[in-house]
C-alpha positions in Angstrom: -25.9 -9.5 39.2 -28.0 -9.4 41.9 -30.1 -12.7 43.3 -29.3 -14.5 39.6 -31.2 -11.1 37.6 -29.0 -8.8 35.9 -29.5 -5.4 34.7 -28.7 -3.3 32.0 -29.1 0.5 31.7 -30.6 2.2 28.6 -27.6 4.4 27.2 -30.8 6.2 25.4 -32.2 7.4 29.1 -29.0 8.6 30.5 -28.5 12.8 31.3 -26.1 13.2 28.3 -24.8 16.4 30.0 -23.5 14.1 32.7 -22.7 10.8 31.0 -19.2 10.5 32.7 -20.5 10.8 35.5 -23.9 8.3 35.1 -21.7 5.8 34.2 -19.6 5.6 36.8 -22.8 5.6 38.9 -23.8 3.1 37.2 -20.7 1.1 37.3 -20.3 1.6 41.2 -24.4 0.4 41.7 -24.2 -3.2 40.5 -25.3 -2.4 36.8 -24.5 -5.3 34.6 -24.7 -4.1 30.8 -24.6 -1.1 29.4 -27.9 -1.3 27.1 -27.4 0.4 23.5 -30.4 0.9 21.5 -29.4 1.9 17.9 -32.6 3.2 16.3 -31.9 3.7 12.2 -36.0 5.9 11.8 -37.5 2.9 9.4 -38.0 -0.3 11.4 -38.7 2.4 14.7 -39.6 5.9 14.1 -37.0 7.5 15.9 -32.9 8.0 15.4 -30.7 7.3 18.7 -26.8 6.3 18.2 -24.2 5.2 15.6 -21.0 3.3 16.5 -19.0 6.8 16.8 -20.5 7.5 20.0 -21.1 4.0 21.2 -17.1 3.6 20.9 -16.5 6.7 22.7 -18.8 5.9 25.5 -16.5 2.0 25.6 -13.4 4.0 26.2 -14.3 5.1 29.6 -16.8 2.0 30.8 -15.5 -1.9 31.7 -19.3 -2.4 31.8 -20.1 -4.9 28.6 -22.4 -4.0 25.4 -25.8 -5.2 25.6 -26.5 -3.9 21.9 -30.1 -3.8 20.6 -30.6 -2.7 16.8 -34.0 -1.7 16.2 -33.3 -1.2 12.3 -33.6 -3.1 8.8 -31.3 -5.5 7.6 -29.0 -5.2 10.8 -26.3 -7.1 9.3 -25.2 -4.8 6.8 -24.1 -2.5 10.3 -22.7 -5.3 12.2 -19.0 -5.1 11.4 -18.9 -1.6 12.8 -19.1 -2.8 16.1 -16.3 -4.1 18.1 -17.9 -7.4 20.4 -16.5 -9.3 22.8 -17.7 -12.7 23.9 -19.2 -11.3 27.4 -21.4 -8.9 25.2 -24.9 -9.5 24.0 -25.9 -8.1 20.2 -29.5 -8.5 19.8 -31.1 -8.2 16.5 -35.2 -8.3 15.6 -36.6 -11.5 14.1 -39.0 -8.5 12.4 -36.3 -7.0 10.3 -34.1 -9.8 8.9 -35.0 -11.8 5.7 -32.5 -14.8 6.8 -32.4 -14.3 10.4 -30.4 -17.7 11.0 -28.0 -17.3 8.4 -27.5 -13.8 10.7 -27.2 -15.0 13.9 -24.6 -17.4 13.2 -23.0 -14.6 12.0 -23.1 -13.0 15.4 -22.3 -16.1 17.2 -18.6 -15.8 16.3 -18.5 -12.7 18.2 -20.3 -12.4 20.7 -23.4 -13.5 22.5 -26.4 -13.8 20.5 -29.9 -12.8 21.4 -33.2 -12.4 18.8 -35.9 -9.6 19.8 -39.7 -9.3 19.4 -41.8 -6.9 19.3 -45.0 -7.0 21.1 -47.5 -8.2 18.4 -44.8 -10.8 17.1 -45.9 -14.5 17.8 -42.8 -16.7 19.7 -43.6 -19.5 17.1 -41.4 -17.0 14.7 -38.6 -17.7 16.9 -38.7 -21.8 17.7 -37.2 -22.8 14.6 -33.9 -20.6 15.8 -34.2 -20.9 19.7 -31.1 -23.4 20.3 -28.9 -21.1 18.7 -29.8 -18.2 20.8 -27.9 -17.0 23.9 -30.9 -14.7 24.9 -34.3 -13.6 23.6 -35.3 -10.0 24.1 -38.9 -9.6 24.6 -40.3 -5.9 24.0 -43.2 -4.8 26.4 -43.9 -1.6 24.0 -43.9 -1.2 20.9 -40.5 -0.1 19.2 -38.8 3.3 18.6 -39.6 6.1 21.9 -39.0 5.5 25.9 -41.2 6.2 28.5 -44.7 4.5 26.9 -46.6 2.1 28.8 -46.2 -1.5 29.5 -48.8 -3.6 26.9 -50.3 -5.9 29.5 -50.3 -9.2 27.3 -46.8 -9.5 27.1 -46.4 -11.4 30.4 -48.2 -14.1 28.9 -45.6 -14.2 26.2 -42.7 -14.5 28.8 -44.1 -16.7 30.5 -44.6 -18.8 27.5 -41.5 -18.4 26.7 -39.9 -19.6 29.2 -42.0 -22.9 29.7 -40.8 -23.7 25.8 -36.5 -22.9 26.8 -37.4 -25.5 29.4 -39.3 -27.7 27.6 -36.3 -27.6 25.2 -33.8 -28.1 28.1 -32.0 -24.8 26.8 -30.3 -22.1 28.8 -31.5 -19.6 26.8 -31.9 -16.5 28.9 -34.6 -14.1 28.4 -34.7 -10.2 28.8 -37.5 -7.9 28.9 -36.9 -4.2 27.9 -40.1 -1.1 28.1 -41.7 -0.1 31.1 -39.2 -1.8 34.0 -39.7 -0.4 37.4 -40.2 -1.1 41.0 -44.1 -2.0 40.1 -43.7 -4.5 36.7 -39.9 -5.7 37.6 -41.8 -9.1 40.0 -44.3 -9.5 37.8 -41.3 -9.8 35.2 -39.1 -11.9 37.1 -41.6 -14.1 38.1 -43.1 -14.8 34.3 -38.9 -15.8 33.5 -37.1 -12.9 32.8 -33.3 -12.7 33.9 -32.1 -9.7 32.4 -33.8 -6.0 33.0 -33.3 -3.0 30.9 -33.9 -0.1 32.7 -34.9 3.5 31.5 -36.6 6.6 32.6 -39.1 4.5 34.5 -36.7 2.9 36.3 -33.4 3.8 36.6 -32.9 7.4 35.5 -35.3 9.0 37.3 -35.2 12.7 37.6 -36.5 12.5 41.7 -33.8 10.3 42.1 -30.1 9.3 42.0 -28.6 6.2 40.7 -27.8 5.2 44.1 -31.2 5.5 45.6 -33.0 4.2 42.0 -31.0 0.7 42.3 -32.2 0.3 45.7 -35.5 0.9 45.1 -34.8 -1.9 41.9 -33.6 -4.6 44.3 -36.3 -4.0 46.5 -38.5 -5.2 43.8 -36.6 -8.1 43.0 -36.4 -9.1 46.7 -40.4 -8.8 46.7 -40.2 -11.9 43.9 -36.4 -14.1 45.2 
């Protein structure tokens, strides 16, 4: 954690010829989270991991699971996951037919968080807010990395967060697409805690992990 934000890196935008490596860059740079995206091709148009690798990958990291399941019906994957209770699973209000019944589900594992896409209104989420650890707000729309930021969405944070406090909840709220050096303040300061850094961000080819998390704080310092 660094000045109260945390961050989470994007297992989908790390050099898989060097993951070993990345990820003990990662966990020697003051990365929070691990961030798992599991893409399943119908909900997103794209395929990413299954638990087989994601397990693999927990053998050799102390870094937690911030798990993010871009796929229909998430539920019927969720016991192939080991959680702990310091990880976040996140599923998408978008894909679940009884999305409460779900996330009390979850709740007896590990952290729960809901996710929206960008066109999704947060009134689909404010009849399940208090039982929500975290809401995950996309700033692109779902399935590839490396597309632009859609603009609007900082009016959704920032919305966001005036309801968690009009509620008096300490729901905390992420923001994944797009994070860098030039969208991470306007981020923080709409109310996000939690940054999910990718290619634009954090595994950039110019440069290392090292210098990219520098250049990360920098931002943040610009805002706390």
């Amino acid at each position: 954690m660094y000045k109260n934000i945390k961050l989470s890196a994007s297992l989908m935008c790390v050099d898989w010829l060097n993951l070993k490596s990345q990820i003990s860059d990662l966990e020697s740079n003051d990365i929070d989270y691990i961030h798992y995206d599991i893409v399943d091709g119908n909900y997103a148009p794209d395929f990413t991991m299954g638990t087989t690798i994601i397990d693999t990958v927990r053998e050799f990291t102390r870094l937690p699971g911030h798990y993010h399941l871009m796929v229909e019906e998430p539920m019927r994957l969720f016991e192939n996951f080991k959680l702990s209770k310091n990880e976040i699973f996140t599923i998408h209000q978008e894909t679940s037919k009884n999305l409460h019944r779900d996330l009390i589900d979850i709740k007896k594992k590990s952290q729960v968080a809901a996710a929206i896409s960008p066109a999704t209104p947060l009134e689909h989420l404010e009849y399940v807010l208090e039982e929500l650890d975290n809401v995950l707000v996309l700033t692109v729309n779902p399935g590839f990395k490396s597309q632009k930021m859609i603009p609007q969405v900082i009016r959704k944070i920032d919305s966001l967060k005036n309801l968690i406090s009009k509620m008096s909840l300490k729901t905390t709220i992420t923001v994944d697409g797009n994070v860098n050096s030039n969208t991470i303040p306007d981020f923080i300061k709409a109310g996000s805690e939690i940054l999910v850094l990718g290619s634009s961000g954090l595994f950039k080819k110019d440069l290392t992990i090292k210098k990219a998390v520098e250049e990360i704080k920098e931002s943040i310092d610009k805002v706390l």
